[in-house]
Z-matrix of the N, CA and C atoms (Angstrom, degrees):
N
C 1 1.457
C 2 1.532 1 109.41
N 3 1.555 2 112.27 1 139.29
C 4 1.203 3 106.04 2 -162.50
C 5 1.418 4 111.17 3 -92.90
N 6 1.144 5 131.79 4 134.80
C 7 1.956 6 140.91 5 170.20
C 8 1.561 7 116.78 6 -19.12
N 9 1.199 8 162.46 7 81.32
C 10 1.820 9 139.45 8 -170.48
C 11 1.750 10 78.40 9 -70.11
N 12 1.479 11 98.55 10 134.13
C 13 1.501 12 111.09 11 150.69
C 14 1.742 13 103.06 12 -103.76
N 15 1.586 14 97.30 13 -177.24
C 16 0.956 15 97.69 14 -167.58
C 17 1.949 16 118.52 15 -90.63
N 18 1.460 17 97.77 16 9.68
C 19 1.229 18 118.06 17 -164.10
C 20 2.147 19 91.30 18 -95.35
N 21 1.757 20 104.87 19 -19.54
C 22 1.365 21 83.77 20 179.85
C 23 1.090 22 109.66 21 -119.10
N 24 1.748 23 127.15 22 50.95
C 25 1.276 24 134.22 23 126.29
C 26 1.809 25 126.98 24 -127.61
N 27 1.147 26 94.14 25 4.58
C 28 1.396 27 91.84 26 -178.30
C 29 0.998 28 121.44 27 -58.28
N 30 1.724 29 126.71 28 172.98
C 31 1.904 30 131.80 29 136.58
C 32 1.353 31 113.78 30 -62.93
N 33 1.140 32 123.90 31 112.69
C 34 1.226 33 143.49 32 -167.35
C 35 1.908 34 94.96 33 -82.15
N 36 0.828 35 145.47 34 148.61
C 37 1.794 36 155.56 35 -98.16
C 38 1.519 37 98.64 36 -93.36
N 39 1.836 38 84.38 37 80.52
C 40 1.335 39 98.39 38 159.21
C 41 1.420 40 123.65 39 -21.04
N 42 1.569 41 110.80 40 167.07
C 43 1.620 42 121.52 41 145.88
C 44 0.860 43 118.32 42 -83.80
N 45 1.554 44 108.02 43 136.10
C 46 1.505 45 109.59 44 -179.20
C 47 1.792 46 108.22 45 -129.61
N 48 1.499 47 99.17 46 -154.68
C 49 1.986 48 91.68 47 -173.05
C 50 1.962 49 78.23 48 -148.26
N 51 1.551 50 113.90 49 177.07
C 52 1.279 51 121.78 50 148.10
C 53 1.484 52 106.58 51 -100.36
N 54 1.319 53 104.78 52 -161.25
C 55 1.500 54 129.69 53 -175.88
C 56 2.031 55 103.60 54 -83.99
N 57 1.261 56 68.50 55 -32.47
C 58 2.004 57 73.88 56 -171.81
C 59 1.504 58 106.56 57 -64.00
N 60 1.738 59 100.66 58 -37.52
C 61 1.921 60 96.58 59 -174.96
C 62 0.978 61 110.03 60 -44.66
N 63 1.770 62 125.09 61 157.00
C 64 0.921 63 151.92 62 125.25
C 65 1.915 64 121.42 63 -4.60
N 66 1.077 65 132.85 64 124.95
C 67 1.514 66 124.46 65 153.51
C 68 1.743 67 131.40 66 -61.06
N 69 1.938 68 90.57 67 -11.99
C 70 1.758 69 105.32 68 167.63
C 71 1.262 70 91.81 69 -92.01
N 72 1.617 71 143.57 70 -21.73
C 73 1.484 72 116.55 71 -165.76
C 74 1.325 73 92.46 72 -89.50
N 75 1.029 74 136.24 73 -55.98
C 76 1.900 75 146.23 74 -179.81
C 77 1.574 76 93.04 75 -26.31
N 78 1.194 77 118.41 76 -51.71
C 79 2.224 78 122.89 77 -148.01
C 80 1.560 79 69.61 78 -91.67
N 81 1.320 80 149.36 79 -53.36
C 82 1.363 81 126.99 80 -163.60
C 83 1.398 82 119.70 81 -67.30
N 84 1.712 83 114.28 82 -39.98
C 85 2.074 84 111.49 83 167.28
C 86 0.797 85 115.55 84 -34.58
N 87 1.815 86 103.35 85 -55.31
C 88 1.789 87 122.85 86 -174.37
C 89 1.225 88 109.83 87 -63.74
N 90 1.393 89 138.47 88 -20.54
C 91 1.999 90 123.11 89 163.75
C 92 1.372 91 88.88 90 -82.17
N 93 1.255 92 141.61 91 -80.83
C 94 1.124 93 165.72 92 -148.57
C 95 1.589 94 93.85 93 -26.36
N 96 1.547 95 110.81 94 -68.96
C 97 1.484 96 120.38 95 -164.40
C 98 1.490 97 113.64 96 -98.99
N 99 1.505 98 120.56 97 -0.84
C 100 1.002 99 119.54 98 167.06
C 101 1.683 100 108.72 99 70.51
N 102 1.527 101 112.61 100 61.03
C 103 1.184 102 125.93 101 -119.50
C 104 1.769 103 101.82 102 -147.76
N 105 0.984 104 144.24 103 109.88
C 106 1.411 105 136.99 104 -176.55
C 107 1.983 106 95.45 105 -86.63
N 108 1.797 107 86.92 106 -79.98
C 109 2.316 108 78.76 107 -172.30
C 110 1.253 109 111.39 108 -99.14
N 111 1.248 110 130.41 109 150.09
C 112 1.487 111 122.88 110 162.71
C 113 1.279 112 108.12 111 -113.14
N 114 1.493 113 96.16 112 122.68
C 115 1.950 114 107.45 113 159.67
C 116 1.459 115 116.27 114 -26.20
N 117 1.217 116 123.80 115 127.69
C 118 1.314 117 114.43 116 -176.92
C 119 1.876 118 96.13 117 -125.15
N 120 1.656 119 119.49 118 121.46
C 121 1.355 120 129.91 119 -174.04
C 122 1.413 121 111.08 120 -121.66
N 123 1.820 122 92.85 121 153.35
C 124 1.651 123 90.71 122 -169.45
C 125 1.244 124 119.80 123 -47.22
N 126 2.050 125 94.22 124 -49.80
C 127 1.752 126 103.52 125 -173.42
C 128 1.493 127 90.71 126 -131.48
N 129 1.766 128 104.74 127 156.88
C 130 1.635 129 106.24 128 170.92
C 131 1.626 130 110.71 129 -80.94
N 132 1.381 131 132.09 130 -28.45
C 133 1.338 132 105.12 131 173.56
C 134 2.053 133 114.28 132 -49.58
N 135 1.376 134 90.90 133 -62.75
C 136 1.737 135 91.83 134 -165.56
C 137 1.723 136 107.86 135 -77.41
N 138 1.169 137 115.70 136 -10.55
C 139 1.452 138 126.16 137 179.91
C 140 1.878 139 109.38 138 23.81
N 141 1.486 140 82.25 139 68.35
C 142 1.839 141 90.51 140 170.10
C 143 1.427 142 107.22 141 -105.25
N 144 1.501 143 114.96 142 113.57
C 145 0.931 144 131.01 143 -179.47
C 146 1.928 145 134.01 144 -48.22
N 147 1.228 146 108.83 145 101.55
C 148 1.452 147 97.59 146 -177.95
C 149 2.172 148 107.17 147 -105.44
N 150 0.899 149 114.30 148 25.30
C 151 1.060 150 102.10 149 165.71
C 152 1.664 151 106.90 150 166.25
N 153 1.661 152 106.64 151 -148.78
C 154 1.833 153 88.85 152 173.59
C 155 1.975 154 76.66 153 178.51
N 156 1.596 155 94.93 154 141.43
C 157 1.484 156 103.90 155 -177.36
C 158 1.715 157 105.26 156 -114.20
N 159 1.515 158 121.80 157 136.79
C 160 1.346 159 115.79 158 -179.95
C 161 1.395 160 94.04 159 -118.66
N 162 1.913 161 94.57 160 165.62
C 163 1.332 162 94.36 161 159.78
C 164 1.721 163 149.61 162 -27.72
N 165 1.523 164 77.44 163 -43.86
C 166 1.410 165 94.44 164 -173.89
C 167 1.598 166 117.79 165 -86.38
N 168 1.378 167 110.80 166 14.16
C 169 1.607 168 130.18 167 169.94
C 170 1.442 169 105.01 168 -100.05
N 171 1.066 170 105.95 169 -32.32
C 172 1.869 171 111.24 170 166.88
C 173 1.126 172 119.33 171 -60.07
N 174 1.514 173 93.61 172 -62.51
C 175 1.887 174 83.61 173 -175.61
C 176 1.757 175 110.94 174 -72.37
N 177 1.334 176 105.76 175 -43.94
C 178 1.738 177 93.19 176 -177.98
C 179 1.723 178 122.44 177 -76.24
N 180 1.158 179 94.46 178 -10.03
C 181 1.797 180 94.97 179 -179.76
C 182 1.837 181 106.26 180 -98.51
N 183 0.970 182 102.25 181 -19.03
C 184 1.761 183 115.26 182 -176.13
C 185 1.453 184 127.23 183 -132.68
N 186 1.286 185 114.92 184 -36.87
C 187 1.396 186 100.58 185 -178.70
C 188 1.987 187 101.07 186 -91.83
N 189 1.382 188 117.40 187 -43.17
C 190 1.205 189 116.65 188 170.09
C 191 1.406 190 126.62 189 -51.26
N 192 1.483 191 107.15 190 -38.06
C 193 1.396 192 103.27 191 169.10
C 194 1.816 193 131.08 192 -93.70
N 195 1.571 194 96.40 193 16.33
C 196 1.525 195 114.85 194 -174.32
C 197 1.417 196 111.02 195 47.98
N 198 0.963 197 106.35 196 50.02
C 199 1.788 198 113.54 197 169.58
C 200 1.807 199 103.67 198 -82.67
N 201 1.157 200 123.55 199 -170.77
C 202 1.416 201 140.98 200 -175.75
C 203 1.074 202 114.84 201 -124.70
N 204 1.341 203 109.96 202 85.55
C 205 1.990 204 109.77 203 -176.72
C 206 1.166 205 101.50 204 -62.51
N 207 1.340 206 145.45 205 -15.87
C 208 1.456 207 118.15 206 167.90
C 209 1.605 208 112.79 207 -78.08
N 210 0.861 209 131.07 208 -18.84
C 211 1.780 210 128.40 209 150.60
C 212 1.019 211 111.87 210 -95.92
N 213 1.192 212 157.85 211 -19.36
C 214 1.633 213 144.34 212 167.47
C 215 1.735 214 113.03 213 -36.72
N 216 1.041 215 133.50 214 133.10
C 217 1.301 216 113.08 215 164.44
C 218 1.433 217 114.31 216 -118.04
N 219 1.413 218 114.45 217 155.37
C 220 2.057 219 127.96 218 -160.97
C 221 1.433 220 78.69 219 -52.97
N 222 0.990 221 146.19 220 -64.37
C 223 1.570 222 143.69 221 -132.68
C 224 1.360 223 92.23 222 -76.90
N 225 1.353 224 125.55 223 -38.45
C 226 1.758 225 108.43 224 -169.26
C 227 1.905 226 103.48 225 -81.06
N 228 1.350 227 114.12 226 6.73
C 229 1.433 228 110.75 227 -165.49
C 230 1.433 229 114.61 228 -147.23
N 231 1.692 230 120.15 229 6.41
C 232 1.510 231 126.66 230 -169.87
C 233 1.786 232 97.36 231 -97.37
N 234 1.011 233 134.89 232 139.67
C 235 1.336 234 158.20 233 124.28
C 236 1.776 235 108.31 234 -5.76
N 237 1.124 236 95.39 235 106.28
C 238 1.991 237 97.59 236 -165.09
C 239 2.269 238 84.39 237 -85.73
N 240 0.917 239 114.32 238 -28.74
C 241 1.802 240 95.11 239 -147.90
C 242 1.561 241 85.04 240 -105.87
N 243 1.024 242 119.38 241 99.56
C 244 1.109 243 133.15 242 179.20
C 245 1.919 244 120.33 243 -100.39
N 246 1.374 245 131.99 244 125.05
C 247 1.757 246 102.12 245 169.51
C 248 0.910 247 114.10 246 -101.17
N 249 1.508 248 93.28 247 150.57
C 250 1.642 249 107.60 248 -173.10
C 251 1.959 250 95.94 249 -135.72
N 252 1.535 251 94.29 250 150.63
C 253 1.784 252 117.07 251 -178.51
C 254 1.268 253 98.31 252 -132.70
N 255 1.629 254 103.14 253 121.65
C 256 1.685 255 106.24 254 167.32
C 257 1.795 256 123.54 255 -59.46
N 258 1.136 257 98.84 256 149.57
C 259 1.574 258 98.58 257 -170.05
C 260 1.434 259 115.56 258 -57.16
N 261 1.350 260 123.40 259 -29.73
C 262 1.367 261 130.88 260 171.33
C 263 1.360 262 113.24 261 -69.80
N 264 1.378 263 134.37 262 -38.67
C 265 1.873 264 142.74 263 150.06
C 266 1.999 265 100.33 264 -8.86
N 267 1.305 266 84.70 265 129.66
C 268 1.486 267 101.74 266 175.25
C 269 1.502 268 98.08 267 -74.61
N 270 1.695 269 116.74 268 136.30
C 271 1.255 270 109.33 269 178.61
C 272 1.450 271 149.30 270 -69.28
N 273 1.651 272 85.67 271 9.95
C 274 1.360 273 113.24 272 177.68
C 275 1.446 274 117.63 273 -81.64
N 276 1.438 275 114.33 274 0.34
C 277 1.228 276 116.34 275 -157.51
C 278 1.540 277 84.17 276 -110.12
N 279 1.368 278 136.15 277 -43.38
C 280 1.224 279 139.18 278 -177.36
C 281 1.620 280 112.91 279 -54.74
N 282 1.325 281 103.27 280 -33.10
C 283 1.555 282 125.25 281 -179.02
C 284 1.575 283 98.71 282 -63.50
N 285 1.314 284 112.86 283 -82.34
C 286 1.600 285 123.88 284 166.23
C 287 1.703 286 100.56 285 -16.57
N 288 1.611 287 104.74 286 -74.02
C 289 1.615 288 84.13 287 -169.99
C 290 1.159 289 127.99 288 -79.04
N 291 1.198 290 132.86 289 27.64
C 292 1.472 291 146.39 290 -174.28
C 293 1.554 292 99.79 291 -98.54
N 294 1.513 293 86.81 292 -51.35
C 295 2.030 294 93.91 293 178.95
C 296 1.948 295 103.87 294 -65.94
N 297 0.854 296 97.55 295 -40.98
C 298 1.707 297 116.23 296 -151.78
C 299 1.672 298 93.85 297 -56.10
N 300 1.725 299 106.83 298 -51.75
C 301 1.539 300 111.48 299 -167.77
C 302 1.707 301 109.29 300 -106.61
N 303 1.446 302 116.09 301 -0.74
C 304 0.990 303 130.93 302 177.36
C 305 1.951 304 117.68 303 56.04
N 306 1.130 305 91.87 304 69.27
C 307 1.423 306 116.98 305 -159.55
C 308 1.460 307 114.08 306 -138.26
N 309 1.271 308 122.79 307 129.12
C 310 1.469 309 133.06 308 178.35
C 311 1.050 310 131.68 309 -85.87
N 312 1.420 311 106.30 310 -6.81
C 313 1.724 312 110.49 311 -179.75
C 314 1.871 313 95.83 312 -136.09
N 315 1.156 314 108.18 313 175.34
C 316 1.768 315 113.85 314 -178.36
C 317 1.394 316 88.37 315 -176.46
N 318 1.467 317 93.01 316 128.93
C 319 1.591 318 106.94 317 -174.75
C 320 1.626 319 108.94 318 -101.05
N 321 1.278 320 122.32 319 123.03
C 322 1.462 321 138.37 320 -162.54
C 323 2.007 322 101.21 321 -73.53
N 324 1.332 323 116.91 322 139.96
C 325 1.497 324 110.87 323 -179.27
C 326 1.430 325 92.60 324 -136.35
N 327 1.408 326 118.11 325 147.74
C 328 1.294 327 128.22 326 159.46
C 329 1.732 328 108.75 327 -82.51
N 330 1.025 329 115.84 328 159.72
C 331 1.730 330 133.58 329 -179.80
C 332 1.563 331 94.76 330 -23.70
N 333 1.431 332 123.09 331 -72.51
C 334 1.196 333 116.83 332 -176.53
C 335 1.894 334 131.35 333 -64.04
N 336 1.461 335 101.18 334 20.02
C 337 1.130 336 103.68 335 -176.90
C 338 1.529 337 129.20 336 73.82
N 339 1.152 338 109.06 337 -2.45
C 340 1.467 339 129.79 338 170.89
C 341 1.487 340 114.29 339 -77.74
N 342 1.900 341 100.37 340 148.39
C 343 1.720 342 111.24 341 -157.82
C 344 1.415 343 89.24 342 -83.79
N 345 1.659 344 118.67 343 124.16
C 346 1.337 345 104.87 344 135.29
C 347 1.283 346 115.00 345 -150.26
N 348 1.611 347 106.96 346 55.06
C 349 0.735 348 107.71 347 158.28
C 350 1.840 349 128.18 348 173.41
N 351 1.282 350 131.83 349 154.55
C 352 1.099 351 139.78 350 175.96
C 353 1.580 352 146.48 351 -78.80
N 354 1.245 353 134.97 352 57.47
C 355 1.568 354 99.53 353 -173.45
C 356 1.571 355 116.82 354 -117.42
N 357 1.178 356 96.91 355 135.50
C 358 1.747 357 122.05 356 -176.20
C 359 1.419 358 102.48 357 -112.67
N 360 2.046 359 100.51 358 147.78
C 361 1.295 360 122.79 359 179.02
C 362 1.709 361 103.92 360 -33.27
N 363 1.258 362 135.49 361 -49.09
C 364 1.402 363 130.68 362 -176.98
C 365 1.724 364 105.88 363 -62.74
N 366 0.748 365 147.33 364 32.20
C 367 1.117 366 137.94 365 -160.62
C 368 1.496 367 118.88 366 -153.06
N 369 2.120 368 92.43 367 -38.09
C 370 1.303 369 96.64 368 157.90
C 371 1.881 370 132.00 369 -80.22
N 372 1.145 371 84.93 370 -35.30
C 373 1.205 372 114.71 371 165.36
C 374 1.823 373 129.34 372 -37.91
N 375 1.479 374 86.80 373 -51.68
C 376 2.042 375 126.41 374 174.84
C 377 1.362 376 106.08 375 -63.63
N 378 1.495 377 117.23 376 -30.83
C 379 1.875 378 125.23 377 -137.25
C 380 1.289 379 93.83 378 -143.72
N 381 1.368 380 159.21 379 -10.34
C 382 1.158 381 128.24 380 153.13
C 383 1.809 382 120.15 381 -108.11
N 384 0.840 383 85.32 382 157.86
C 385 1.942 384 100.93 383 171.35
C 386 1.472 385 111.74 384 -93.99
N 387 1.468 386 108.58 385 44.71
C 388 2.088 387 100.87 386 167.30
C 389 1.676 388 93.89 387 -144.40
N 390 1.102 389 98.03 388 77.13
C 391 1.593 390 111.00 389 176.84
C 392 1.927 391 104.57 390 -45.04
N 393 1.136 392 132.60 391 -30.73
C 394 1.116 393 129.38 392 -163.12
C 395 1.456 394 117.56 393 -100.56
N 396 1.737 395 115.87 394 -5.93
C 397 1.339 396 136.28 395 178.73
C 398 1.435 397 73.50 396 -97.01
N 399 1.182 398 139.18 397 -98.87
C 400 1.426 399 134.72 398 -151.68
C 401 1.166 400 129.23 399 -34.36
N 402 1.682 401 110.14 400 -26.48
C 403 1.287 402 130.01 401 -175.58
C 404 1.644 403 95.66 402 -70.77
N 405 0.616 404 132.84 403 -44.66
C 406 1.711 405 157.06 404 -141.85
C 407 1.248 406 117.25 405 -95.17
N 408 1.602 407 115.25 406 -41.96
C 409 1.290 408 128.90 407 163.32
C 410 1.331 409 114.97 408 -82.15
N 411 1.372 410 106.21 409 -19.62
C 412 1.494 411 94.54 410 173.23
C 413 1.434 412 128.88 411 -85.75
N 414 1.596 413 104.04 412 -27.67
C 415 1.610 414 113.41 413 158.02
C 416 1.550 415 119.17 414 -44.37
N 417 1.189 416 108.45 415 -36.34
C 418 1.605 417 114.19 416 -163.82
C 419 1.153 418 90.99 417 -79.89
N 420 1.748 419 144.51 418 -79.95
C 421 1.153 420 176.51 419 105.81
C 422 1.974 421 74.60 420 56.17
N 423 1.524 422 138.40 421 -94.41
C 424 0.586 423 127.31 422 156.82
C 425 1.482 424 157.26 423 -7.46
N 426 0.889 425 91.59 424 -37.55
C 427 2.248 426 94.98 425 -169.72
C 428 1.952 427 88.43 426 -75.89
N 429 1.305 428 130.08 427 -45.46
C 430 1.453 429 115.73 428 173.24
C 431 1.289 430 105.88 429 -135.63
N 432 1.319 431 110.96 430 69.61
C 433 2.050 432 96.29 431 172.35
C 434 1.436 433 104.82 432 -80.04
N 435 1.600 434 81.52 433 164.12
C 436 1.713 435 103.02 434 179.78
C 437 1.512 436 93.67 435 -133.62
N 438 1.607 437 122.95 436 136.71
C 439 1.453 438 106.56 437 150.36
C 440 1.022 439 151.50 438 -75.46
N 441 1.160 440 136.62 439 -172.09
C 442 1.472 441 136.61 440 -45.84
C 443 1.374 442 101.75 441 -35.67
């Protein structure tokens, strides 16, 4: 029986933002792409991930504190501790850390730490055949998630 890594269910290279964007360009991917967090990377060629901004960094880092998302920048307001599973990682391991950090999304890295890639509860959910592990991880994943 063959291994699922995590490379054969993921989102293959997401959208992402840097640190420099805007907190209006971040809330615009997120309508745009229909989109809860975006990976946020140093640079877009090598897109090595230093953090990731969610909704919920918008409203409590900017709209709650009446800041100016058109000057705010992702870097003064993105989520530094982010998990990440290399794309070659058995997808069981992504599962584990989904439960582990109680988190719905886990952003996939190749060797060099670079984004390419995505996988979220829909995805695991979509892509495996053990309805009762999924069931299970998703309870956990649930009772206190945080994003990503």
């Amino acid at each position: 029986m063959k291994t699922t890594t995590c490379a054969d269910i993921m989102t293959k290279d997401p959208v992402c933002c840097s640190p420099e964007d805007t907190a209006e360009q971040a809330a615009t991917l997120m309508k745009r792409h229909d989109i809860g967090p975006v990976p946020v990377v140093e640079a877009m060629p090598s897109r090595k991930i230093v953090g990731v901004v969610t909704d919920r960094d918008l409203a409590l880092k900017v709209v709650a504190e009446a800041r100016d998302p058109g000057e705010t920048r992702v870097g003064d307001i993105m989520t530094r501790d982010v998990v990440t599973c290399r794309s070659e990682d058995d997808v069981r391991l992504a599962l584990a850390a989904m439960k582990q950090h109680q988190v719905r999304r886990v952003l996939i890295t190749d060797k060099s730490d670079h984004l390419v890639g995505v996988i979220a509860q829909a995805d695991v959910a979509t892509n495996l055949l053990e309805p009762e592990k999924v069931a299970g991880v998703v309870r956990e994943i649930s009772k206190s998630a945080r994003l990503p």
